[in-house]
MARFIZA-349302 format. One line per field, with one value per atom (N, C-alpha, C, O): z, y, x; atom name. Coordinates in Angstrom, 2 decimals. Layout:
# MARFIZA-349302
zz	Z  ...
yy	Y  ...
xx	X  ...
a	CA  ...
END
This chain:
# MARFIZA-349302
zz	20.61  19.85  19.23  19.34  18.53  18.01  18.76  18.32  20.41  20.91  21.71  21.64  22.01  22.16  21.03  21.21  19.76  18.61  18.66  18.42  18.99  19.17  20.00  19.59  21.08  22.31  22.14  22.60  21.26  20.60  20.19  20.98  19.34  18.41  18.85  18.42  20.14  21.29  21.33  20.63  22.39  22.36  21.76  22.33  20.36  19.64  18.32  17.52  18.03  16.88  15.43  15.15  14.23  13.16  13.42  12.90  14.20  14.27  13.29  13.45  11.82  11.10  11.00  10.32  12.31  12.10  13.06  13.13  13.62  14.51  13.15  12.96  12.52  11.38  10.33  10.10  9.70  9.23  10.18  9.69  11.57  12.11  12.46  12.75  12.46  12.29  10.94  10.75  10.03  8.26  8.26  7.62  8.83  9.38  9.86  9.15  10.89  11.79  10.77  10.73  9.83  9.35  8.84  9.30  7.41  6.28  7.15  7.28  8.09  8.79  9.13  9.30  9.25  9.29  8.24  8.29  6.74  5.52  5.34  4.75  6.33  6.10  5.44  5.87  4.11  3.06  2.84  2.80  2.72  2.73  3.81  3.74  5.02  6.24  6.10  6.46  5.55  5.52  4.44  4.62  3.28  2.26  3.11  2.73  3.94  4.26  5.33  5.01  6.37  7.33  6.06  6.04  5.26  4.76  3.66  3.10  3.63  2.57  3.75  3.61  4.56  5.55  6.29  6.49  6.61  6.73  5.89  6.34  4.74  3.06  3.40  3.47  3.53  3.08  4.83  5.28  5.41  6.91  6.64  6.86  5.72  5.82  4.15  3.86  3.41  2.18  2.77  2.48  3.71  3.86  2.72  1.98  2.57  1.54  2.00  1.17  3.65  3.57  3.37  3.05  3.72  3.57  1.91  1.55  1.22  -0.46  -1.07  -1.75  -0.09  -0.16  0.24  -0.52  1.23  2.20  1.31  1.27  0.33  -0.57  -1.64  -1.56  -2.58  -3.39  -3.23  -4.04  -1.65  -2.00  -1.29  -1.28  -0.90  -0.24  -2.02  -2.15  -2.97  -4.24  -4.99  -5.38  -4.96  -5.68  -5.33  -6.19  -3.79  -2.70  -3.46  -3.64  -3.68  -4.17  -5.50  -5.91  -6.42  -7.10  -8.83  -9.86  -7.85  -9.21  -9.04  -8.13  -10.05  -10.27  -10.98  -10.59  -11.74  -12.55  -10.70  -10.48  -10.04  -9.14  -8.33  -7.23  -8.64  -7.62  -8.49  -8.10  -9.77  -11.11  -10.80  -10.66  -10.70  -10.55  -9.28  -9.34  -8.10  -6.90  -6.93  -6.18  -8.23  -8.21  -8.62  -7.92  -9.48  -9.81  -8.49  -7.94  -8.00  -6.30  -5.78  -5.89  -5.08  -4.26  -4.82  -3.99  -6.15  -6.39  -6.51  -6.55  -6.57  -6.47  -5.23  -5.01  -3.94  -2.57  -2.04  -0.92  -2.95  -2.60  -3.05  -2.18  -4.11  -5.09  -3.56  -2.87  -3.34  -2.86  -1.39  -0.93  -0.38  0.53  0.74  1.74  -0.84  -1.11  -1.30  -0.90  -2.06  -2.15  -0.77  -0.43  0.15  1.29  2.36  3.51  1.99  2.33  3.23  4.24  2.69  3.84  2.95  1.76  3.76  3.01  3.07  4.02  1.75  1.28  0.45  -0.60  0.82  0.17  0.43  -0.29  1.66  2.33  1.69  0.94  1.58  1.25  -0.21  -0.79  -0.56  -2.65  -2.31  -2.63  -1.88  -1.82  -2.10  -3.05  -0.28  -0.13  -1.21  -1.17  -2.33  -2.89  -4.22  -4.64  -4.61  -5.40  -5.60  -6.27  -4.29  -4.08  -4.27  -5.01  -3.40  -3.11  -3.88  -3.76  -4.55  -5.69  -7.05  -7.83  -7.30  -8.80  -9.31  -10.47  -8.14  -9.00  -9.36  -9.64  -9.43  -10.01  -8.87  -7.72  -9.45  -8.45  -8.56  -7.58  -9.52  -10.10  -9.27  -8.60  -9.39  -8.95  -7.41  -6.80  -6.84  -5.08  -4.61  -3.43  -5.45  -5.40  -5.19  -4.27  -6.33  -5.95  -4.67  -3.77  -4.83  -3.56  -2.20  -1.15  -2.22  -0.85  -0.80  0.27  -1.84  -2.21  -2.04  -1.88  -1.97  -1.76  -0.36  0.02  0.60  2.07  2.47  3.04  1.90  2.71  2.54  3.06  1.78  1.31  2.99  3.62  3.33  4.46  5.79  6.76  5.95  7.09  6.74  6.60  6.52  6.07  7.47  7.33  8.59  9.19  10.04  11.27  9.30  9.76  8.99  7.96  10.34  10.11  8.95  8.22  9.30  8.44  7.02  6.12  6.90  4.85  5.01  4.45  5.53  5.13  5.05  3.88  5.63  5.85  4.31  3.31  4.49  2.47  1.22  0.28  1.59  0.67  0.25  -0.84  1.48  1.39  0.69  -0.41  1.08  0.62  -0.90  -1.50  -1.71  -2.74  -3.82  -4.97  -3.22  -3.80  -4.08  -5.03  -2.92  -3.27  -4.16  -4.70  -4.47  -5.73  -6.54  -7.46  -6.99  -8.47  -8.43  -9.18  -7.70  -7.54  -7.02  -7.13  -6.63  -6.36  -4.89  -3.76  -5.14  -3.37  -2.73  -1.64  -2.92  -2.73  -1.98  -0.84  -2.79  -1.96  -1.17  -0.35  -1.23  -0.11  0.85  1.91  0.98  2.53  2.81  3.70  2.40  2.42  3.40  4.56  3.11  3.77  5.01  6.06  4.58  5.52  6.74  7.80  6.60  7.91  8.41  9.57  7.77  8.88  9.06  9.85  8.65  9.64  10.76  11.72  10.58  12.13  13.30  14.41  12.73  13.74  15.01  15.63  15.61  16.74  17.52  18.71  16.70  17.02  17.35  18.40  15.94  15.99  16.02  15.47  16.49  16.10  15.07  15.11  14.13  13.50  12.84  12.56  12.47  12.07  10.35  9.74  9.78  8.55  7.93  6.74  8.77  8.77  9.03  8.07  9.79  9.88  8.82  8.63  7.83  7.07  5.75  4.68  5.84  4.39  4.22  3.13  5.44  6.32  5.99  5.67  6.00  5.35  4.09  3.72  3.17  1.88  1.01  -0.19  1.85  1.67  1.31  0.42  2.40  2.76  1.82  1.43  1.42  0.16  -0.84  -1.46  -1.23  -2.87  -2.44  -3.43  -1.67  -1.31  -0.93  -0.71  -0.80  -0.96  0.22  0.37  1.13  2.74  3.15  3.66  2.83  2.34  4.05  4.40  5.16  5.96  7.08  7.81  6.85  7.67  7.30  7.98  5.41  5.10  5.74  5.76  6.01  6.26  7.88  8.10  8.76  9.87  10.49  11.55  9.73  9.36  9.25  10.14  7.89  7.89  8.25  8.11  8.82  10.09  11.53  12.31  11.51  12.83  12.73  13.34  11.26  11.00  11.29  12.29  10.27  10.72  11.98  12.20  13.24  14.00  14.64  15.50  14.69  15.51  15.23  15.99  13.03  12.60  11.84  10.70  12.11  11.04  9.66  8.70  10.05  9.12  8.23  7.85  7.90  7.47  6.00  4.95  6.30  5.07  4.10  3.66  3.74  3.50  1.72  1.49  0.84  -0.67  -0.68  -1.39  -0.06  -0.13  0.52  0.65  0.96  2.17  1.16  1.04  0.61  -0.65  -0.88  -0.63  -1.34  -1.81  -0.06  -0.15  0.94  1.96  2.23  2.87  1.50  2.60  1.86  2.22  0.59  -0.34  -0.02  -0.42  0.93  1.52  2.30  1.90  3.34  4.24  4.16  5.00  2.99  3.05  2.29  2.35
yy	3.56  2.84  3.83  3.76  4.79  5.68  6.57  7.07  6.51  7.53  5.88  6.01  5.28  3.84  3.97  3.50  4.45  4.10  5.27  5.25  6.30  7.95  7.43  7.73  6.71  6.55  5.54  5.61  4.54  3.59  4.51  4.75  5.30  6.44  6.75  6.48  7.64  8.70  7.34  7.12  6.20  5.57  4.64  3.97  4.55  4.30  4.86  4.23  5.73  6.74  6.29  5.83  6.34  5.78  4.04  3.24  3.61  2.21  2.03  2.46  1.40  0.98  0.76  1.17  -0.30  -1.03  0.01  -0.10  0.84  2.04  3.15  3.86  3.23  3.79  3.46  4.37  2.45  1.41  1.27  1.39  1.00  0.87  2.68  2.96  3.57  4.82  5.16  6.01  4.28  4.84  4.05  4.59  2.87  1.98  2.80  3.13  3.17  4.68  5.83  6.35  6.33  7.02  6.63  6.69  5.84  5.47  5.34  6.31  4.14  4.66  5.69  5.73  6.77  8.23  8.82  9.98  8.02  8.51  10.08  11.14  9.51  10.62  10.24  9.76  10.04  9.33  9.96  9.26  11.36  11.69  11.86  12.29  11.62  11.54  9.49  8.93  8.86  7.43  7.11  6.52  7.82  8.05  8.58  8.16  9.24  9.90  8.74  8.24  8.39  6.89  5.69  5.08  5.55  4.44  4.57  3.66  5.45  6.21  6.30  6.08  6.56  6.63  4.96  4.56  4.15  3.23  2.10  1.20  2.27  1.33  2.32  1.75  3.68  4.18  3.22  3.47  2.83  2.19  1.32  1.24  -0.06  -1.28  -1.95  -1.74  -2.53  -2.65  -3.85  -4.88  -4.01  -4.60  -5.06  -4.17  -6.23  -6.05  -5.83  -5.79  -5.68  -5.12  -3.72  -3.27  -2.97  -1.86  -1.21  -0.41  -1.66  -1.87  -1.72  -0.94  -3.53  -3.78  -2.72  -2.14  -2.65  -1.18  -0.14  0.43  0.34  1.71  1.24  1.70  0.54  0.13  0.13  0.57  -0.63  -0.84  0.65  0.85  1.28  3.42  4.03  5.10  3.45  4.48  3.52  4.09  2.59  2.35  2.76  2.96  2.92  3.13  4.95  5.46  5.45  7.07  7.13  8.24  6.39  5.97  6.74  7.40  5.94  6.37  4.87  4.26  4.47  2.55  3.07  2.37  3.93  3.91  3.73  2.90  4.63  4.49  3.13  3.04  2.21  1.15  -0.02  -1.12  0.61  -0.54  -0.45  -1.38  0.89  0.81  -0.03  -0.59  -0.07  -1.09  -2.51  -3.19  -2.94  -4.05  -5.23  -6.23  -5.03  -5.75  -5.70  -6.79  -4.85  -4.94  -5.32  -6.45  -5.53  -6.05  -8.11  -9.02  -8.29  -9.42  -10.11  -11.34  -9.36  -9.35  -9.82  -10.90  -8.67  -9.51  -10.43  -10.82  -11.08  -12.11  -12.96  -13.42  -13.23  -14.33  -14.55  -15.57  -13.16  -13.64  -14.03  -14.33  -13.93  -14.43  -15.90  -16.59  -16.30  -18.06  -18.90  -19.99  -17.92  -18.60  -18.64  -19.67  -17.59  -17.82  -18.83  -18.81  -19.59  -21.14  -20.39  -20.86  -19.13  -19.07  -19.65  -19.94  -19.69  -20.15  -18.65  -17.90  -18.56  -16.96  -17.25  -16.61  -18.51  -18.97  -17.59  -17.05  -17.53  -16.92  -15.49  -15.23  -14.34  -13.36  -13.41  -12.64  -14.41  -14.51  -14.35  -13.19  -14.86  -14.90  -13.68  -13.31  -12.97  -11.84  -10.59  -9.51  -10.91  -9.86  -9.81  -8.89  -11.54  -11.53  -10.80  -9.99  -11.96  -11.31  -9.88  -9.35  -9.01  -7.74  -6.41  -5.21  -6.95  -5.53  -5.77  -5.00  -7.67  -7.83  -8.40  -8.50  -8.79  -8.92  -10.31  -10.73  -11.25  -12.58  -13.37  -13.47  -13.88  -14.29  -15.87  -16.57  -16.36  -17.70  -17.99  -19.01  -16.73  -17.32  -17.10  -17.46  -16.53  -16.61  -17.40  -17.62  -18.38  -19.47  -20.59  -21.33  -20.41  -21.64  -21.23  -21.86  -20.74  -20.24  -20.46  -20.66  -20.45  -20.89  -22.13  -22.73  -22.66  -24.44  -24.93  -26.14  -24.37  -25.10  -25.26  -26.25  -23.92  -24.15  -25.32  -26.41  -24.55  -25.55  -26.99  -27.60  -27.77  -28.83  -29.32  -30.35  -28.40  -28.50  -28.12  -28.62  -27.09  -26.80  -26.77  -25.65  -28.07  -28.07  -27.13  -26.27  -27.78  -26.76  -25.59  -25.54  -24.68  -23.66  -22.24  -21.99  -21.75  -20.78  -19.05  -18.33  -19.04  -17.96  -18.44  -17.70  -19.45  -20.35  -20.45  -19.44  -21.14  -21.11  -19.91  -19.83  -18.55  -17.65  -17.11  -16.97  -16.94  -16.10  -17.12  -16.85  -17.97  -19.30  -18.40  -18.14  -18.19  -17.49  -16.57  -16.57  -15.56  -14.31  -14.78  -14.27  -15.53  -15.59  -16.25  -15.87  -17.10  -17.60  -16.77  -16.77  -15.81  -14.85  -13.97  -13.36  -13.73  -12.81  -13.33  -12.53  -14.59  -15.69  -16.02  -16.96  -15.50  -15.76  -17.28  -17.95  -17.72  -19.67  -19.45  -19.71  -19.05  -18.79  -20.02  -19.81  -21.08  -22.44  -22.93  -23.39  -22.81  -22.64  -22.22  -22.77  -20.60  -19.61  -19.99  -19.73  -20.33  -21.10  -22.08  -21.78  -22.98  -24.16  -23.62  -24.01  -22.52  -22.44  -21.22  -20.98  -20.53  -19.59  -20.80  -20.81  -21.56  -22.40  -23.14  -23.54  -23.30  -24.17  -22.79  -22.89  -21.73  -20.59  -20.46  -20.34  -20.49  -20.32  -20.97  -20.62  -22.30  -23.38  -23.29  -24.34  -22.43  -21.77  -20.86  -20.70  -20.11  -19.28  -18.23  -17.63  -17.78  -16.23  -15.42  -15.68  -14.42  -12.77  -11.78  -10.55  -12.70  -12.17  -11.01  -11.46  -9.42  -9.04  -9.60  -9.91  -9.61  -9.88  -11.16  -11.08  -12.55  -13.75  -13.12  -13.32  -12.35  -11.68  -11.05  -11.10  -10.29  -9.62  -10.37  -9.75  -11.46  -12.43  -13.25  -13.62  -13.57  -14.31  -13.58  -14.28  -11.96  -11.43  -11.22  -10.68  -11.56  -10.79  -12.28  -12.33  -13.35  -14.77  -15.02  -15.60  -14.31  -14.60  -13.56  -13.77  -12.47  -11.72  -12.13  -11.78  -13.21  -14.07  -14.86  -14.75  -15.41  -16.39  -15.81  -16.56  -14.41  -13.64  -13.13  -12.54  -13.56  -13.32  -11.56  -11.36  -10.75  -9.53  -9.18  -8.89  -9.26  -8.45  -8.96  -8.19  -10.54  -11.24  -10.27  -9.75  -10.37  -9.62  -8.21  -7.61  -8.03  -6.11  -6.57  -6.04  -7.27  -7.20  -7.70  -7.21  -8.54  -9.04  -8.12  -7.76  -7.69  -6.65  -5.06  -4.25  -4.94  -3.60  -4.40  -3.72  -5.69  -6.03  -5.57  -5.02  -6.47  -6.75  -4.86  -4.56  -3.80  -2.70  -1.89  -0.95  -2.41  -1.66  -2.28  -1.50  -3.44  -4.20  -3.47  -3.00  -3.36  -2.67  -1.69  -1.88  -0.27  0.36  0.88  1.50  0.29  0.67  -0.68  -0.67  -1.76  -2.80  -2.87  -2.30  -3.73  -3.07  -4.66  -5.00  -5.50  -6.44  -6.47  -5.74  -7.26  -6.93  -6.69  -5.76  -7.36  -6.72  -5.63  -5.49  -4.80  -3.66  -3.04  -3.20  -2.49  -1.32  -2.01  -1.46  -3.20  -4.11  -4.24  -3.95  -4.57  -4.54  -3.13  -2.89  -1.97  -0.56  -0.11  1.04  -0.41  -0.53  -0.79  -0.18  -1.98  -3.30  -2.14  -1.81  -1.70  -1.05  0.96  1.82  0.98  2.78  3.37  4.59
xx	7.80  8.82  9.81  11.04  9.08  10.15  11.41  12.44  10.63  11.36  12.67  13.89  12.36  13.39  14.06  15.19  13.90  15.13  15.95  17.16  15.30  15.68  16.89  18.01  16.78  17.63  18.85  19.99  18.20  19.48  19.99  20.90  20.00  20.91  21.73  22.85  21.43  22.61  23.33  24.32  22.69  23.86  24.62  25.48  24.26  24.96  24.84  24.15  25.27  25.39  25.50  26.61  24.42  24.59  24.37  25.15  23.30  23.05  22.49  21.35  22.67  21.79  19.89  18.96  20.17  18.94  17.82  16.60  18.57  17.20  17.27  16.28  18.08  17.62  16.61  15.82  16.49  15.88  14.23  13.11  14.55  12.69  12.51  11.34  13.21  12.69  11.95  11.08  12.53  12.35  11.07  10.16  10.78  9.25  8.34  7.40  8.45  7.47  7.28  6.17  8.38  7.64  7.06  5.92  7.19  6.02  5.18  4.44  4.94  3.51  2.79  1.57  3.78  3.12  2.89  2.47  3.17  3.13  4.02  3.75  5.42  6.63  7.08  8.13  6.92  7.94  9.76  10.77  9.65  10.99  11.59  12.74  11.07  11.93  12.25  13.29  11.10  11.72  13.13  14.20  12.51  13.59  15.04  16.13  14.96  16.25  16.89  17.96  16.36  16.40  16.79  17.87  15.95  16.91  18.34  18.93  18.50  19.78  21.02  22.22  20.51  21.52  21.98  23.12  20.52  21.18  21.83  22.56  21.49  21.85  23.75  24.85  23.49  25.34  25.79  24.67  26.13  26.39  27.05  28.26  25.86  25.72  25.12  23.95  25.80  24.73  24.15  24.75  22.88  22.02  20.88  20.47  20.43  19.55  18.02  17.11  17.74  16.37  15.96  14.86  17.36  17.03  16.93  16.07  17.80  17.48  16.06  15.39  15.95  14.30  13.22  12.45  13.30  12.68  12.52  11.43  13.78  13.89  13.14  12.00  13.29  12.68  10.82  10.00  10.54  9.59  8.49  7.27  9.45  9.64  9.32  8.72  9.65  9.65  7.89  6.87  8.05  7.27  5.92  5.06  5.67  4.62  4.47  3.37  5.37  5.57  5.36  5.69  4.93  4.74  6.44  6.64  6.95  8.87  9.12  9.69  8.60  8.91  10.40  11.34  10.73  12.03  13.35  14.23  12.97  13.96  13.55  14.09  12.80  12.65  13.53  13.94  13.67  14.06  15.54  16.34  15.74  17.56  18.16  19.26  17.30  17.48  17.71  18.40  16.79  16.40  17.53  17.71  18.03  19.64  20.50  20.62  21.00  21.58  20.86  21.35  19.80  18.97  19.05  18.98  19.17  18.94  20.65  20.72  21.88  23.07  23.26  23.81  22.61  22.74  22.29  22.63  21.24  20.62  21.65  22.39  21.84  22.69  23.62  23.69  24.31  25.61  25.90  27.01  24.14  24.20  23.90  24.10  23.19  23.19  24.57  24.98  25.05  26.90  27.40  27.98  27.27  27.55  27.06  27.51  26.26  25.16  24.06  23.55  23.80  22.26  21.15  21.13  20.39  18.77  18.00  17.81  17.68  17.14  16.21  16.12  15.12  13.90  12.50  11.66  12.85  11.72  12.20  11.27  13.22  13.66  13.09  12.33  13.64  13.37  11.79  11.54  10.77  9.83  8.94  8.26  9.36  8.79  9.22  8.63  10.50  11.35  9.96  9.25  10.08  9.29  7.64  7.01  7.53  5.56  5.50  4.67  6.66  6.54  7.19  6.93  7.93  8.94  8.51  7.94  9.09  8.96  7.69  7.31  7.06  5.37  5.34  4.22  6.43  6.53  6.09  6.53  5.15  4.23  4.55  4.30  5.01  5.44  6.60  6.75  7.65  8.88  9.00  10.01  7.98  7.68  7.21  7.47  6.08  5.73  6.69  7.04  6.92  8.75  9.86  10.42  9.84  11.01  10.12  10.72  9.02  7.92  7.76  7.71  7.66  7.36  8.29  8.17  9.69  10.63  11.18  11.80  10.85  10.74  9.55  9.62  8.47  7.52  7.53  6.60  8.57  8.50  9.59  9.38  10.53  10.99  10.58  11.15  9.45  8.87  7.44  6.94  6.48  5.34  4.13  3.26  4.61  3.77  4.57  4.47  5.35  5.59  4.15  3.53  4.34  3.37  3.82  3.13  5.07  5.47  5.23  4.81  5.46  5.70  4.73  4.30  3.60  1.80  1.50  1.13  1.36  1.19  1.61  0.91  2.68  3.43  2.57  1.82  2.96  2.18  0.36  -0.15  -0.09  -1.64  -1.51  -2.06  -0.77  -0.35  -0.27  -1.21  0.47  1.07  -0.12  -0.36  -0.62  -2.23  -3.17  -3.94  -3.05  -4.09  -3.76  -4.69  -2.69  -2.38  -2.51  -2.64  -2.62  -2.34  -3.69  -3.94  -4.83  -6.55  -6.45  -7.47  -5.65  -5.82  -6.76  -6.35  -7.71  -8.35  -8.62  -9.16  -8.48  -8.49  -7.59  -7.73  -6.41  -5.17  -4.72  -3.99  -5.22  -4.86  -5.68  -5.12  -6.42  -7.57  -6.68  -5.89  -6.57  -5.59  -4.71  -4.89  -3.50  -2.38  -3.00  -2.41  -4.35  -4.28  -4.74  -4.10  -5.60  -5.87  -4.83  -4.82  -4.10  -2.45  -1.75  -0.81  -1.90  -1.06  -1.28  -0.53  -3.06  -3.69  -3.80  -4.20  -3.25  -3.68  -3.35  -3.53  -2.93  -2.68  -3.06  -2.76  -3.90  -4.85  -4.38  -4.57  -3.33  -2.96  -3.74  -4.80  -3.63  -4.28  -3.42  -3.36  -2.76  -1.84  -2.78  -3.89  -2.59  -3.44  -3.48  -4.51  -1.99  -2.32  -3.00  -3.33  -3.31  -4.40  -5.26  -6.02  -5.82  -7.29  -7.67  -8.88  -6.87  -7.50  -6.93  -6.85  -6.62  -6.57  -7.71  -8.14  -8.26  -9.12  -10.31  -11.27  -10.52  -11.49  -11.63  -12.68  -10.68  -10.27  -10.59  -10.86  -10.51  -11.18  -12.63  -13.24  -12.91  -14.57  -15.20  -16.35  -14.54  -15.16  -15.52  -16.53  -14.49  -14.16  -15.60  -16.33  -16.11  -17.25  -18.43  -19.38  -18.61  -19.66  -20.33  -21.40  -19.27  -19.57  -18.87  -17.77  -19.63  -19.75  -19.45  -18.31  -20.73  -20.79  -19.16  -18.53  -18.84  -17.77  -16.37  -15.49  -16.77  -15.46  -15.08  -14.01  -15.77  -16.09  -15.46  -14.38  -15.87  -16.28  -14.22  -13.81  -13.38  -12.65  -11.67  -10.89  -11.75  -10.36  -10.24  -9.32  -11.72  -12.11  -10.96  -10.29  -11.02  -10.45  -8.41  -7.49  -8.81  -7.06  -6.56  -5.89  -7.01  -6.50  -6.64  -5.88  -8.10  -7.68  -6.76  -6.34  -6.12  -4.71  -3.62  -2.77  -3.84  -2.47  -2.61  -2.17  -3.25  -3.47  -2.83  -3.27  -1.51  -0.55  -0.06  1.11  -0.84  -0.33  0.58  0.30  1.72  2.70  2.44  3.54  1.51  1.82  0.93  -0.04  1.40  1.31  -0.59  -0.99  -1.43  -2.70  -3.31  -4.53  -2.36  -3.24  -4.04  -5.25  -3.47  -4.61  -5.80  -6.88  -5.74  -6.57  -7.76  -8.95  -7.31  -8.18  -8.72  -9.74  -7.66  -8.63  -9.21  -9.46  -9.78  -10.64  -12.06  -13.05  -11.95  -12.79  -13.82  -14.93  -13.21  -13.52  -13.52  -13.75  -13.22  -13.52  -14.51  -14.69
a	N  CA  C  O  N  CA  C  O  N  CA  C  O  N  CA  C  O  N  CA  C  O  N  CA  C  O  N  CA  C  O  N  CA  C  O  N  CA  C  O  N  CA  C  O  N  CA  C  O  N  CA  C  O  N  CA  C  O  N  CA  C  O  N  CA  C  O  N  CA  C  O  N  CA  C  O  N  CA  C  O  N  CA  C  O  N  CA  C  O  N  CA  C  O  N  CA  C  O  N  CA  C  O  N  CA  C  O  N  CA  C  O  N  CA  C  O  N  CA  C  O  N  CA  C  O  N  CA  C  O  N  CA  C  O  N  CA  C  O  N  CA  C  O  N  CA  C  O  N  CA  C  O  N  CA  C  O  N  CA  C  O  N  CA  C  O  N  CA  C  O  N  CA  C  O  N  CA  C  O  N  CA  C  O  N  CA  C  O  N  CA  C  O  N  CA  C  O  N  CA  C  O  N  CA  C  O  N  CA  C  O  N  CA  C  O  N  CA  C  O  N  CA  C  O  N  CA  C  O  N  CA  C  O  N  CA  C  O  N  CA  C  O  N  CA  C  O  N  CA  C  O  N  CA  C  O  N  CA  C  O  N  CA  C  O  N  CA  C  O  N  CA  C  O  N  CA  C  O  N  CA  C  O  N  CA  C  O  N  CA  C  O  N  CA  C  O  N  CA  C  O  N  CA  C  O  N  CA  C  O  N  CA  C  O  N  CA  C  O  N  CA  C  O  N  CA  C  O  N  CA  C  O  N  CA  C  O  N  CA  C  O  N  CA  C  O  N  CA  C  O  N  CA  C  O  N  CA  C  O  N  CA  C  O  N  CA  C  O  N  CA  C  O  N  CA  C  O  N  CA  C  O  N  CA  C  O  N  CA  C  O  N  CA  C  O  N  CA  C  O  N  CA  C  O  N  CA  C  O  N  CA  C  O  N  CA  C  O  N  CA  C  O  N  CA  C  O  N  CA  C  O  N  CA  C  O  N  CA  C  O  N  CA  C  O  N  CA  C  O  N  CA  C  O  N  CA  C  O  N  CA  C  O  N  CA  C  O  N  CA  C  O  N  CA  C  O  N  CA  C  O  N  CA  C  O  N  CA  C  O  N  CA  C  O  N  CA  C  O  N  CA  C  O  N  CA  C  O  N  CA  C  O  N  CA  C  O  N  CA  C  O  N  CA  C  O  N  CA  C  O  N  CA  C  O  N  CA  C  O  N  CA  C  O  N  CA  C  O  N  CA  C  O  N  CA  C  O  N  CA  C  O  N  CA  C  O  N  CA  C  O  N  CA  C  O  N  CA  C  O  N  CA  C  O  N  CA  C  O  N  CA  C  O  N  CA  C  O  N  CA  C  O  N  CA  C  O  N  CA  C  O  N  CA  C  O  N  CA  C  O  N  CA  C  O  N  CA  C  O  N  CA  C  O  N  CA  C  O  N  CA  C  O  N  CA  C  O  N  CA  C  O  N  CA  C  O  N  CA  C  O  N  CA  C  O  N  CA  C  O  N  CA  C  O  N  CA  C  O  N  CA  C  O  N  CA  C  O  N  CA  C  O  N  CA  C  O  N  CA  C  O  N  CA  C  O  N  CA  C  O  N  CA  C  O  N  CA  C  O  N  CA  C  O  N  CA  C  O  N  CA  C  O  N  CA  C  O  N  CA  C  O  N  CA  C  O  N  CA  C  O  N  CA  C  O  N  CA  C  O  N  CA  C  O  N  CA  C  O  N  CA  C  O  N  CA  C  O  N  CA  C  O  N  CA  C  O  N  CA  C  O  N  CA  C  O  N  CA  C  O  N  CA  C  O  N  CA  C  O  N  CA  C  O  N  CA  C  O  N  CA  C  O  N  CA  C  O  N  CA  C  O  N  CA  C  O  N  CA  C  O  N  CA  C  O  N  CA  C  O  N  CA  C  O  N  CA  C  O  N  CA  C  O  N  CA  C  O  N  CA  C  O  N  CA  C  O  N  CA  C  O  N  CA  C  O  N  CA  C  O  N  CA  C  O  N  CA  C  O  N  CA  C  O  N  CA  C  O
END
């Protein structure tokens, strides 16, 4: 993958978004200042707001919450102003929330308010899980993790919510057995419980 973005580059020089999944590959390689440098370059391009997002959530992972704080007003500026523009930025507010500002209340709403329009979409059940499980509603989060699945993803991150489930219920060896699966699919999982799963398993 990396060497395909290497190649977007030549031919097209300063592409944002191969900047941006290069600044992805690294953190997975835990190159933080080569990701830091990939997304500075693609934020000066384009004021995109994932890449914002991306930096922000690049500092806090490094642990400089002060530089993730100064992001956070622009990052929530571009949101505002892609709603005035009539997009739907339920799912964005969501993940901004669950994932930078910790408001677990106000990701909730911004999910509740999609899923009230796409009850069985799998991405909104899916964040919905995600978002329960941070607020301990493990009730809930079963609830939405079983209509994510109903299809019978191998999503890795349902596998290892799916184990992180079965923990809360005391199913110790499933849990283990579970989010051993979810990371060997993705060893690099970027989603608000990874720490919390490689805990599980180290």
């Amino acid at each position: 993958a990396e060497a395909q973005y290497q190649k977007a580059l030549v031919e097209r020089t300063d592409y944002p978004f191969a900047l941006a999944a290069l600044a992805d590959i690294a953190i997975d390689k835990k190159e933080y200042d080569k990701a830091e440098k990939f997304l500075n370059q693609a934020k000066d391009i384009i004021p995109e707001v994932g890449f914002y997002s991306a930096l922000a959530a690049l500092y806090q992972e490094t642990d400089r919450p002060e530089k993730a704080a100064e992001l956070i007003p622009m990052i929530d500026e571009m949101l505002q102003d892609d709603v005035l523009h009539g997009h739907n930025m339920n799912m964005e507010y969501a993940d901004y929330h669950l994932n930078l500002t910790k408001d677990y209340d106000k990701a909730l709403q911004y999910t509740l308010e999609e899923y009230n329009k796409r009850p069985v979409n799998i991405d909104v059940n899916k964040m919905l899980a995600f978002i329960y499980f941070a607020k301990e509603d493990f009730q809930n989060a079963a609830i939405h993790l079983e209509k994510a699945r109903t299809t019978g993803s191998k999503d890795p991150d349902l596998i290892c919510i799916d184990g992180l489930l079965a923990l809360q219920t005391g199913k110790t060896n499933k849990a283990y057995t579970l989010i051993k699966e979810a990371f060997r699919i993705n060893p690099h999982p970027s989603h608000s419980l990874a720490e919390v799963a490689a805990r599980v398993i180290s």
